[in-house]
C-alpha positions as CSV (number, residue, x, y, z in Angstrom):
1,X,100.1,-19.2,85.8
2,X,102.8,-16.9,87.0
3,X,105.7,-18.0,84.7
4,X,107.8,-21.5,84.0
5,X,111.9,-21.2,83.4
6,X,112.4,-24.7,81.4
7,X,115.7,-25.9,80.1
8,X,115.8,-28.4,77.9
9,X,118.4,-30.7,75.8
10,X,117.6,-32.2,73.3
11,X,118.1,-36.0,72.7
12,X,120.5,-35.1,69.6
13,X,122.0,-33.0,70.5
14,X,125.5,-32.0,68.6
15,X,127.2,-30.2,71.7
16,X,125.7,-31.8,75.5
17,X,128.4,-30.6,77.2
18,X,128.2,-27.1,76.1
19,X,124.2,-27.3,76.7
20,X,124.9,-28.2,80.5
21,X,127.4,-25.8,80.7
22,X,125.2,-23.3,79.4
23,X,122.3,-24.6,81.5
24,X,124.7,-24.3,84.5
25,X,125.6,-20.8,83.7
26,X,122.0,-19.4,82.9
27,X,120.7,-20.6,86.0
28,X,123.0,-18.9,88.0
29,X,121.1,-15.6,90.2
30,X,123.4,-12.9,88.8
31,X,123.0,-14.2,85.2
32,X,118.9,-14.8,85.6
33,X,118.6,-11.3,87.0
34,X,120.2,-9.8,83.7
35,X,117.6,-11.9,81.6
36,X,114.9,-10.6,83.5
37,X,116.8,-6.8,83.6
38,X,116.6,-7.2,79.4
39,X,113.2,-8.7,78.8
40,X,111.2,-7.6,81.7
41,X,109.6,-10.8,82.5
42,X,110.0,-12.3,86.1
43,X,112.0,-15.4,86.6
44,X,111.4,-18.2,89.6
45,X,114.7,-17.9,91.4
46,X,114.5,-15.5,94.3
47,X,118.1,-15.5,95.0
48,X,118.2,-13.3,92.0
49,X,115.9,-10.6,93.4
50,X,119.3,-8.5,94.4
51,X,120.3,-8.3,90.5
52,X,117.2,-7.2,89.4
53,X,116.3,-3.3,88.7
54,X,114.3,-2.1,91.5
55,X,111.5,-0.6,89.1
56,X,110.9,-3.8,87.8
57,X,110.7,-6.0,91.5
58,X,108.2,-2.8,91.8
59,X,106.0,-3.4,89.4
60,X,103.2,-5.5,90.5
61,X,102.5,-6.7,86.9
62,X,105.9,-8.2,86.9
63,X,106.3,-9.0,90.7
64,X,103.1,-9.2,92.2
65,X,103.2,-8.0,95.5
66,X,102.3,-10.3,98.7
67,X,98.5,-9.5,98.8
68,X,98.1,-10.7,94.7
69,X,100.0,-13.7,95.6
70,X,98.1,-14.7,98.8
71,X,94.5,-14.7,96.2
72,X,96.2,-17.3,93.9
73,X,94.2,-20.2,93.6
74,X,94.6,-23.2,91.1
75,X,92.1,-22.7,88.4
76,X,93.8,-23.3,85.2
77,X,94.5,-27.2,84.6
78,X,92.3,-29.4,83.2
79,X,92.2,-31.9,85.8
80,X,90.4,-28.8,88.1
81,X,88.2,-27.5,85.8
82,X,86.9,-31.6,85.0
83,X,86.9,-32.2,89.0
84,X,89.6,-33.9,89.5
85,X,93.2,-33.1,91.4
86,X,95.1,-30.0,90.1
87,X,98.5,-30.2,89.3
88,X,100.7,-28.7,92.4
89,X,101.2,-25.1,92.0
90,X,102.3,-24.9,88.7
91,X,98.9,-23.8,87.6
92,X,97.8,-20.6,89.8
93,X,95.9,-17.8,89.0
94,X,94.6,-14.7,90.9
95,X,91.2,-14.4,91.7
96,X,89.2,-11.5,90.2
């Protein structure tokens, strides 16, 4: 797996309206790309790549470059591993 972004709301909670807003916000490329600029893990949306520090969109173990990503395969699910139909690409991995 390369990395899941999930938002979520709980179904109690106190402040919906602030948790969209933040959701809304957080989601947004330029404010993505500073998550990503802190904590030095890749996000999913590419429209974000601009914002991000190029010595991180360098590093292959954060970005992995286009000949890593054409190796993925799905291997990881348990539907695969029993035989029976992966789920979509959410579950990828490079081959050794």
């Amino acid at each position: 797996m390369l990395w899941i972004d999930l938002l979520a709301i709980p179904a109690d909670a106190p402040h919906v309206d602030a948790a969209y807003k933040f959701s809304n916000f957080i989601l947004q490329p330029e404010a993505i790309a500073q998550v990503t600029n802190a904590t030095r893990f890749a996000n999913a949306s590419r429209a974000s790549l601009p914002w991000i520090k190029d010595e991180l969109k360098k590093n292959p173990l954060i970005y992995p470059d286009p000949k890593t990503m054409s190796r993925r395969k799905p291997g990881c699910s348990r539907e695969y591993r029993t035989g029976g139909q992966p789920h979509a690409d959410l579950c990828t991995m490079a081959r050794s």
